[in-house]
C-alpha positions as CSV (number, residue, x, y, z in Angstrom):
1,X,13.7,17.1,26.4
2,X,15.3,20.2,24.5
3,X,16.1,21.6,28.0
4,X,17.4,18.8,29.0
5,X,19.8,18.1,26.2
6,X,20.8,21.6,26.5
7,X,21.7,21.6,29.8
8,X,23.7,18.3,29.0
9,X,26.0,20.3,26.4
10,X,26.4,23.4,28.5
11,X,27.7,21.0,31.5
12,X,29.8,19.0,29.3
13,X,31.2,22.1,27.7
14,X,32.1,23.5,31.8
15,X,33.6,20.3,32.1
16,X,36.3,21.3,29.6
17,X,37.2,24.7,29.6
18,X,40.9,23.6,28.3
19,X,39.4,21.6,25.6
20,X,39.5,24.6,23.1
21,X,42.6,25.4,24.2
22,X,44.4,22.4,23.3
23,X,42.9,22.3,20.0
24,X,44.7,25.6,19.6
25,X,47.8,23.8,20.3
26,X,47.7,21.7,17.3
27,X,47.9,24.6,15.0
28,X,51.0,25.9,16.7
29,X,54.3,25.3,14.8
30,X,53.5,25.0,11.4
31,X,52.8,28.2,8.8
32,X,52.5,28.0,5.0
33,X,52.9,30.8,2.8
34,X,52.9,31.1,-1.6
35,X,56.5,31.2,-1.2
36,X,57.0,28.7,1.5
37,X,56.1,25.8,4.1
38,X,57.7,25.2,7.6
39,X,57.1,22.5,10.2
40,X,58.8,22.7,13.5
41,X,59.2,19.2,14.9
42,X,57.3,18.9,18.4
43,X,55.0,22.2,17.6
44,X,58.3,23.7,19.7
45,X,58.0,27.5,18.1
46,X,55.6,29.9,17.1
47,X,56.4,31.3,13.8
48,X,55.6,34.8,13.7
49,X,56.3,35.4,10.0
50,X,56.8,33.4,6.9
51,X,57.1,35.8,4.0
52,X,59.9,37.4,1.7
53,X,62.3,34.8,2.4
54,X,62.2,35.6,6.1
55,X,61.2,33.2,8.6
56,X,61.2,34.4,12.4
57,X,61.1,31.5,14.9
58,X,60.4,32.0,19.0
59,X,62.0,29.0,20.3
60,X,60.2,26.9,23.3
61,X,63.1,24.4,23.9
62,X,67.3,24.8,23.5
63,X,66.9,22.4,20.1
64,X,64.9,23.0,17.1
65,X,64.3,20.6,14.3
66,X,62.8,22.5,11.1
67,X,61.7,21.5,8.0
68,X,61.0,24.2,5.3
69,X,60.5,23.9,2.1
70,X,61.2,26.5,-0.7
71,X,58.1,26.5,-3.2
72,X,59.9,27.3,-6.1
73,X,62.4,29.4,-8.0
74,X,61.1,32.9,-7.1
75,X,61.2,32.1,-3.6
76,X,65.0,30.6,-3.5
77,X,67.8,32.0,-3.0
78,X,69.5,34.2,0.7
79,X,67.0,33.7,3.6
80,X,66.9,35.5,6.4
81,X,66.0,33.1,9.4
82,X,65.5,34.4,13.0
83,X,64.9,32.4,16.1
84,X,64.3,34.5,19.0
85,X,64.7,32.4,22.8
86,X,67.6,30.7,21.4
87,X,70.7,29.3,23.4
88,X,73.4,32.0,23.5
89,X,75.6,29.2,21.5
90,X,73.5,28.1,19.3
91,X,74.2,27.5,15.6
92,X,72.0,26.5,12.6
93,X,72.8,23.7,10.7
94,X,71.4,23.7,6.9
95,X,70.7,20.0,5.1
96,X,73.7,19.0,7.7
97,X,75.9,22.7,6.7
98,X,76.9,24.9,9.9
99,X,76.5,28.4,10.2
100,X,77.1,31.0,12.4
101,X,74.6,33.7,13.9
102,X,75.2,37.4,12.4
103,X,76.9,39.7,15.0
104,X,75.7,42.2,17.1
105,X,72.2,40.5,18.5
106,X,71.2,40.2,21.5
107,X,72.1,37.0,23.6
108,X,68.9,35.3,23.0
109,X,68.3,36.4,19.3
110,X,69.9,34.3,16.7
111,X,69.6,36.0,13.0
112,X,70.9,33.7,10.3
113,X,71.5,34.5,6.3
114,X,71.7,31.5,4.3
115,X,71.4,30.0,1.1
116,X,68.1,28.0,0.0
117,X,66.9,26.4,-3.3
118,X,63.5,25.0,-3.8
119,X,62.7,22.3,-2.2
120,X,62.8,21.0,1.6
121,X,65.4,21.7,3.8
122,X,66.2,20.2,7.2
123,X,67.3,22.8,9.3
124,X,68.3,22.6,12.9
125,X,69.3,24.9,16.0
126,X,71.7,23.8,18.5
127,X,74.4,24.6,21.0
128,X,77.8,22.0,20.0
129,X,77.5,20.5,23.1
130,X,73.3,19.6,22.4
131,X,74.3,15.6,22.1
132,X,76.8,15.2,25.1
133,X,74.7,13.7,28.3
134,X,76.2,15.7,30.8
135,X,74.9,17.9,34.2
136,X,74.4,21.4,33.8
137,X,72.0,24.0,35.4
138,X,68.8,25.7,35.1
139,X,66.8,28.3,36.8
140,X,63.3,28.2,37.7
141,X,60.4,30.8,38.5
142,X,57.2,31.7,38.1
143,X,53.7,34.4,39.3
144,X,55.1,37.5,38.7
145,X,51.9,39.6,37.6
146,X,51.3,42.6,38.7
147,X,55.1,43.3,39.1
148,X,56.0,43.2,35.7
149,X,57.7,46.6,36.0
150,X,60.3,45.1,38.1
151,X,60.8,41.9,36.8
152,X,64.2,42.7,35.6
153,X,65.8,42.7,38.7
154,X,64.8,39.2,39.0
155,X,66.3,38.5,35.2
156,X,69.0,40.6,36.5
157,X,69.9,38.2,39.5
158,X,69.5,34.9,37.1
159,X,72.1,36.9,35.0
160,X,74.5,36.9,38.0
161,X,74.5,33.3,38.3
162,X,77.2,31.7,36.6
163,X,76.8,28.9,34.3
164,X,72.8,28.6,33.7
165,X,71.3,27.5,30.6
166,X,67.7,28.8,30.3
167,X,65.2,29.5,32.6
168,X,62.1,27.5,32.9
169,X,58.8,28.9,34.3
170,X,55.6,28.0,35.8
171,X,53.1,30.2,34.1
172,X,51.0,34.0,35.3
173,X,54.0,36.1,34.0
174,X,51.3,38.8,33.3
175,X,48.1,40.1,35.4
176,X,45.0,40.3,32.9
177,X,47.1,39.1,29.7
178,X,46.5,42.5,28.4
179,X,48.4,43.1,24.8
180,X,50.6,45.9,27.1
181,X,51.5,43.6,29.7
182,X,52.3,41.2,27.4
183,X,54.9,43.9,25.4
184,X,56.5,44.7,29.0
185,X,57.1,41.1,29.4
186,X,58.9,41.3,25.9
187,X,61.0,44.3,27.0
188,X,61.9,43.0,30.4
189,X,63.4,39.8,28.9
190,X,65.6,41.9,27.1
191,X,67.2,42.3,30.2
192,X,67.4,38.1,30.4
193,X,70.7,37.2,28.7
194,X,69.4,33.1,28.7
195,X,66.5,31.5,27.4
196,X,62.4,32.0,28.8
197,X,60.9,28.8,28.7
198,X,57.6,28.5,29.8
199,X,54.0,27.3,30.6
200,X,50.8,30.0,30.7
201,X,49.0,30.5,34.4
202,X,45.4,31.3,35.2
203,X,46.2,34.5,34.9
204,X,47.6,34.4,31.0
205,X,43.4,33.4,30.5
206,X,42.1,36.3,31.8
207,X,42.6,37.2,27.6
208,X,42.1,35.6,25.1
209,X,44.7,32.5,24.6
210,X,45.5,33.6,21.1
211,X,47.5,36.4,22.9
212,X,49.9,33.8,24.4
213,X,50.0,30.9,21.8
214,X,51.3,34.1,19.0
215,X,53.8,34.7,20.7
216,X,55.2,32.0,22.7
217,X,53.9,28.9,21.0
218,X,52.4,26.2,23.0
219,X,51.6,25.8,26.7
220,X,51.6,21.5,26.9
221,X,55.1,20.7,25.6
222,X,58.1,18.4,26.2
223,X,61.8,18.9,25.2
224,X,65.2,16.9,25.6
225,X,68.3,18.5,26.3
226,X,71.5,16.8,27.4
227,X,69.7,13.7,28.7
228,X,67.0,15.2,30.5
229,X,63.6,16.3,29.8
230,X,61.2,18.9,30.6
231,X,57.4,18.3,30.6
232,X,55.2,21.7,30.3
233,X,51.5,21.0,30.5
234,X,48.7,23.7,31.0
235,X,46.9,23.3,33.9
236,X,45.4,27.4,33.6
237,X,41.8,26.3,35.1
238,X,43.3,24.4,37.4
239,X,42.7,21.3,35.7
240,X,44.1,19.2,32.9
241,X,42.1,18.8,30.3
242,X,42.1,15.5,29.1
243,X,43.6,16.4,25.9
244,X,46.1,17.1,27.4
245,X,46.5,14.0,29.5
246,X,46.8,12.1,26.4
247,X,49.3,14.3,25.1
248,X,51.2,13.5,29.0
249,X,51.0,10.1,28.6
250,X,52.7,9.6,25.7
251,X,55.6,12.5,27.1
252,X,56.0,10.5,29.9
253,X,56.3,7.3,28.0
254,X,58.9,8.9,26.1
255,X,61.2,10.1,29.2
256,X,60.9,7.3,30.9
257,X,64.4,6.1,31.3
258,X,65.9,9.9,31.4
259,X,65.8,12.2,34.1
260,X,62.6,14.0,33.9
261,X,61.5,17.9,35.0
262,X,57.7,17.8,35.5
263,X,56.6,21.4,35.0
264,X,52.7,23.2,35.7
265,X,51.2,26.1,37.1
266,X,48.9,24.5,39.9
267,X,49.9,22.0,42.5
268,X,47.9,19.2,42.2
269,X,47.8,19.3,46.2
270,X,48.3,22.3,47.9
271,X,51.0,21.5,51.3
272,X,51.1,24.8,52.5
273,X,46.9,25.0,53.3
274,X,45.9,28.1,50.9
275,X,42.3,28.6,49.7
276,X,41.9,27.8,45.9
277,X,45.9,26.7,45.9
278,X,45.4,23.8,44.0
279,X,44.1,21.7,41.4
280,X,40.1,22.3,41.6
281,X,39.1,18.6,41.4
282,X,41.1,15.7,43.9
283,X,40.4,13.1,41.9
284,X,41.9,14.8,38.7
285,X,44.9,15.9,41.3
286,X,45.6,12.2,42.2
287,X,45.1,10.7,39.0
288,X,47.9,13.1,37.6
289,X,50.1,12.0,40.7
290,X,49.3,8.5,40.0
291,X,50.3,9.4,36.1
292,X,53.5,11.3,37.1
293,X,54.8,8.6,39.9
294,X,54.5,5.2,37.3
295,X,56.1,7.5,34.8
296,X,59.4,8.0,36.8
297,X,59.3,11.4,36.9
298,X,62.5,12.7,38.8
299,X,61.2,16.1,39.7
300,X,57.8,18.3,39.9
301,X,57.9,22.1,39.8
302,X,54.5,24.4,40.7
303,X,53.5,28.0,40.7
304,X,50.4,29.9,41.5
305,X,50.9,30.1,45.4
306,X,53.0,33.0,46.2
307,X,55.6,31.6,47.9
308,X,58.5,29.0,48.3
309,X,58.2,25.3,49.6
310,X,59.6,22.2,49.1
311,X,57.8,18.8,49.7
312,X,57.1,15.4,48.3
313,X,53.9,14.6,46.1
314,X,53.7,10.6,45.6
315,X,57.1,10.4,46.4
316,X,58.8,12.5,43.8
317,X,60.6,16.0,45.5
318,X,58.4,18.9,44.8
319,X,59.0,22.6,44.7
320,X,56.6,25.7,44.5
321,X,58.4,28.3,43.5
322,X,56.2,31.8,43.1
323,X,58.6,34.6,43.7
324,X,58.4,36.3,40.7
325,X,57.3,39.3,42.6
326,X,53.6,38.9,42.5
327,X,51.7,39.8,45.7
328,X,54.5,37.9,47.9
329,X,52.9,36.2,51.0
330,X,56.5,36.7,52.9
331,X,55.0,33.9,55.1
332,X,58.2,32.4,53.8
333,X,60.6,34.8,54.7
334,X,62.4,34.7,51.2
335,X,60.0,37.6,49.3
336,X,60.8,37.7,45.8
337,X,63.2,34.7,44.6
338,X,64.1,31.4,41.9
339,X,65.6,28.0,41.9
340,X,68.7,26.6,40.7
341,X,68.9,23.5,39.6
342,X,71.1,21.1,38.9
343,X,70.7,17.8,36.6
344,X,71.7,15.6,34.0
345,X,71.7,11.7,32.9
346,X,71.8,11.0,36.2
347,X,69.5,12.6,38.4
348,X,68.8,15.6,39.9
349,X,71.3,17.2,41.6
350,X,70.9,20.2,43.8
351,X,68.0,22.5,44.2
352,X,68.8,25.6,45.5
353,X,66.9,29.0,46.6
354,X,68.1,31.8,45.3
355,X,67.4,35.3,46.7
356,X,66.3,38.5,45.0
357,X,65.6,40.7,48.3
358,X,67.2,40.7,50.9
């Protein structure tokens, strides 16, 4: 009987390889410190220091909403508060006060000095034009693994492009989620002169999570910008966990009468016929289908297969978009590339491919 139940747990535990994972998730956005508290409102940041009236922010969406509260009078007064992965426009607005990023930074990085007393402050970061419904464009990528070294002529092309906002990605933007690969990454999107949101891939498990989750916050997540929204869930074992699909329930519940971006590493059904291209379990593939179709999801966007291709999966346009440089299957003649898309209050608008080789 021992055995038995044993064997129960260990096959129960298989069944949910993501399950630790999400639970890692909760923890993600919120830090306390003697001098200080902070709470970032939908886990959207990982704070990578609270401490000497500093606070360093990396930013998973194009709006923040932060509370932080000032523990007392030692810890008031001029606070230095940095988001990295912010809007190149953005601005920090203090208990409803404006201010403007120091000079000098990079694009991306937004440093901030500002006044605090004890007590909580509502703090958030925005671009002026954050609450105006209107179209504007994004790119999209993902798998670029083992060519990590080059990546930044593919940041380099999205930089070229006029007009984007952030780029969103579909997860495996390292090979074995090494702590090196993951510092190249770093240096490469210094290159990137917009936003990096993304999503982890099988390959960001081949470490430990932690590595990913410290430095780029969560990998199920769901932002708003100008009337559309972006869903990011972790599907790195090819699988949802059904964490997770609680959490996607409620996401898709919440954009259901916006236009809505649908963003994971693994199709749920492979269309272009590659072995282990998909989603491990069909039944868990069209159950997420199911989930996305009655949730009016406008747009799906995949990873993990090397390649481009556009199709319909229960009759919402699909893209796979793996050009980041990893291994490219040049089945598709396009070799390394990314998507630019176009959307807003009222739909999607074009998708287009956009070339890195010729």
């Amino acid at each position: 009987m021992r055995r038995v139940a044993w064997l129960a747990l260990v096959l129960a535990a298989c069944t949910r390889p993501a399950d630790e994972r999400a639970l890692q998730e909760l923890a993600i956005g919120q830090a306390e410190s003697p001098d200080a508290r902070v709470a970032v409102g939908g886990a959207l940041a990982a704070v990578r220091e609270l401490a000497d009236r500093r606070l360093v922010l990396r930013s998973q969406a194009p709006v923040l909403d932060i509370e932080l509260v000032v523990k007392g009078d030692a810890s008031a007064g001029e606070w230095e508060i940095t988001i990295a992965n912010a809007l190149p426009d953005a601005t920090l607005a203090v208990n409803g006060m404006t201010y403007t990023r120091d000079p000098g930074e990079h694009p991306t990085l937004a440093r901030f000095h500002v006044p605090l007393t004890p007590g909580p402050h509502a703090l958030r970061l925005a671009p002026p034009d954050a609450g105006i419904e209107a179209s504007y464009r994004v790119a999209a990528m993902a798998d670029i693994q083992d060519a990590l070294p080059e990546v930044d002529e593919v940041f380099a092309a999205i930089n070229a492009v006029p007009d984007l906002r952030f780029v969103v990605a579909m997860g495996d933007i390292t090979q074995r989620a090494e702590v090196e690969e993951f510092d190249l990454f770093d240096q490469q999107l210094a290159i990137l002169q917009i936003p990096f949101f993304t999503t982890l891939g099988n390959h960001e498990l081949w470490g430990p999570p932690e590595r990913y989750f410290e430095r780029y916050g969560r990998a199920s997540f769901q932002f708003d910008f100008k009337g559309a929204a972006f869903t990011f869930v972790d599907s790195g074992d090819a699988v949802l966990d059904p964490i997770v699909e609680g959490w996607l329930d409620d996401w898709l519940a919440t954009a259901r009468d916006r236009t809505h971006v649908f963003l994971t590493h693994f199709p749920p059904i492979d269309p272009v016929g590659i072995r282990y291209g998909a989603m491990r379990n069909t039944t868990d593939a069209h159950r997420l289908l199911s989930r996305l179709a009655a949730g009016a999801v406008d747009l799906t966007l995949y990873g993990h297969i090397h390649t481009y291709a556009q199709f319909e999966n229960a009759g919402i346009p699909a893209y796979i978009s793996g050009g980041g440089g990893a291994q490219p299957m040049r089945g598709d003649g396009i070799d390394r590339h990314f998507l630019v898309i176009e959307l807003g209050p009222a739909g999607i608008g074009p998708v287009e491919v956009q070339r890195v080789d010729d």
